[in-house]
One Martini backbone bead per residue (centre of mass of N, CA, C, O) as a GRO file, in nm:
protein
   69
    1UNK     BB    1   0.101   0.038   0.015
    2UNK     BB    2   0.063   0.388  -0.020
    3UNK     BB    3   0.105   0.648   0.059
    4UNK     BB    4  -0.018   0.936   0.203
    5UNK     BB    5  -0.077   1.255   0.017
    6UNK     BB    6  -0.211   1.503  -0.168
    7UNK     BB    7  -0.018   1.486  -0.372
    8UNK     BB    8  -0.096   1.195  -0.488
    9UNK     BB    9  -0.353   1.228  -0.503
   10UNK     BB   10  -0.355   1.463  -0.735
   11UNK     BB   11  -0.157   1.239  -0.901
   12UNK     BB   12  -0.433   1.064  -0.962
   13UNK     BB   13  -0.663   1.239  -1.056
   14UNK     BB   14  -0.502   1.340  -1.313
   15UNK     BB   15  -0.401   1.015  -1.383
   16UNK     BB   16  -0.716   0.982  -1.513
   17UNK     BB   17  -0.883   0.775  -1.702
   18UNK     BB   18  -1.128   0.567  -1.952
   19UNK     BB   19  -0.996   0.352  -1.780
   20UNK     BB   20  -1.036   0.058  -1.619
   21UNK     BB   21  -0.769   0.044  -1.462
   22UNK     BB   22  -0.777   0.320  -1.378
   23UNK     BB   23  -1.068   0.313  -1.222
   24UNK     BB   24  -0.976   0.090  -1.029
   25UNK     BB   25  -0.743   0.189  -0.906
   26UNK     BB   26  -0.822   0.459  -0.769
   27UNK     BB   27  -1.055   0.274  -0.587
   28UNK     BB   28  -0.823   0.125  -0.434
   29UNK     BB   29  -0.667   0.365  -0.314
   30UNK     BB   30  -0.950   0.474  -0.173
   31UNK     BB   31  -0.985   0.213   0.022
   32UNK     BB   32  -0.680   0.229   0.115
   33UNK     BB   33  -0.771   0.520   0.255
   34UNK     BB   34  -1.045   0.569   0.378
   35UNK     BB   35  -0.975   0.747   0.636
   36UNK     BB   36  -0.948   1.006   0.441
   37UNK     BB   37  -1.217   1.097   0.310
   38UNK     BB   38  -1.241   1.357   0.314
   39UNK     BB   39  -1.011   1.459   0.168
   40UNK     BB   40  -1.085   1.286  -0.116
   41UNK     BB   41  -1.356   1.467  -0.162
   42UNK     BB   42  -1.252   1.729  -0.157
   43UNK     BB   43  -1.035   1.714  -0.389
   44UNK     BB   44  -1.276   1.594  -0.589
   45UNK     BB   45  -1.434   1.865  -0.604
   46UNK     BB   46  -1.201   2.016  -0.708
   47UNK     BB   47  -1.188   1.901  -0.977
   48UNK     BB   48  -1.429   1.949  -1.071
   49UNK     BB   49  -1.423   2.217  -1.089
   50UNK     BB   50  -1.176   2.248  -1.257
   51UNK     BB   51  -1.373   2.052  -1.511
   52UNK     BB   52  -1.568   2.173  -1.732
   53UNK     BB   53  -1.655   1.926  -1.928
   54UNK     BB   54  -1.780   1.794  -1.703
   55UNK     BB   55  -1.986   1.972  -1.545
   56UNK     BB   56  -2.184   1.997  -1.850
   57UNK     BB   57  -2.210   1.676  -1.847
   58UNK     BB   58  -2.357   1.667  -1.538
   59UNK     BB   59  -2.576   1.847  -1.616
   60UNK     BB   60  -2.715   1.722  -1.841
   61UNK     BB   61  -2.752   1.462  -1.690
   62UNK     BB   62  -2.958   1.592  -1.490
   63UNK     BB   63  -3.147   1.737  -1.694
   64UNK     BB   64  -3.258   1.446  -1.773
   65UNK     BB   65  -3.323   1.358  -1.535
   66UNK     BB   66  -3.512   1.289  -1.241
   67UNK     BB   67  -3.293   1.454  -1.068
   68UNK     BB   68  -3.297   1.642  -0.725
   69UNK     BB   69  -3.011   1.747  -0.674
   0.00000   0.00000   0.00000
């Protein structure tokens, strides 16, 4: 398991692509890092809001679904 650390989550965040096996690795660093939750999720809606063109695409999925969210 590799330490924790906000630099190591940013180079995670920022090196995550559209495949299985990143979205995959991600999701076990963060499960092994569990502890730290409230860190990666904060840091996780940092990056979602610096990423333009995913906020357009969740806003539109979320405009198209019946989610009152």
């Amino acid at each position: 398991m590799s330490t924790f650390s906000s630099a190591s989550l940013e180079k995670r965040f920022r090196g995550l692509t559209n495949t299985m096996d990143s979205i995959q690795g991600l999701s076990a660093w963060c499960i092994d890092n569990k502890k730290y939750h409230s860190l990666i999720v904060r840091q996780w809606i940092k990056c979602l809001k610096k990423c333009e063109w995913l906020c357009s695409l969740l806003k539109s999925y979320f405009e198209k679904s019946n989610c009152d969210c």
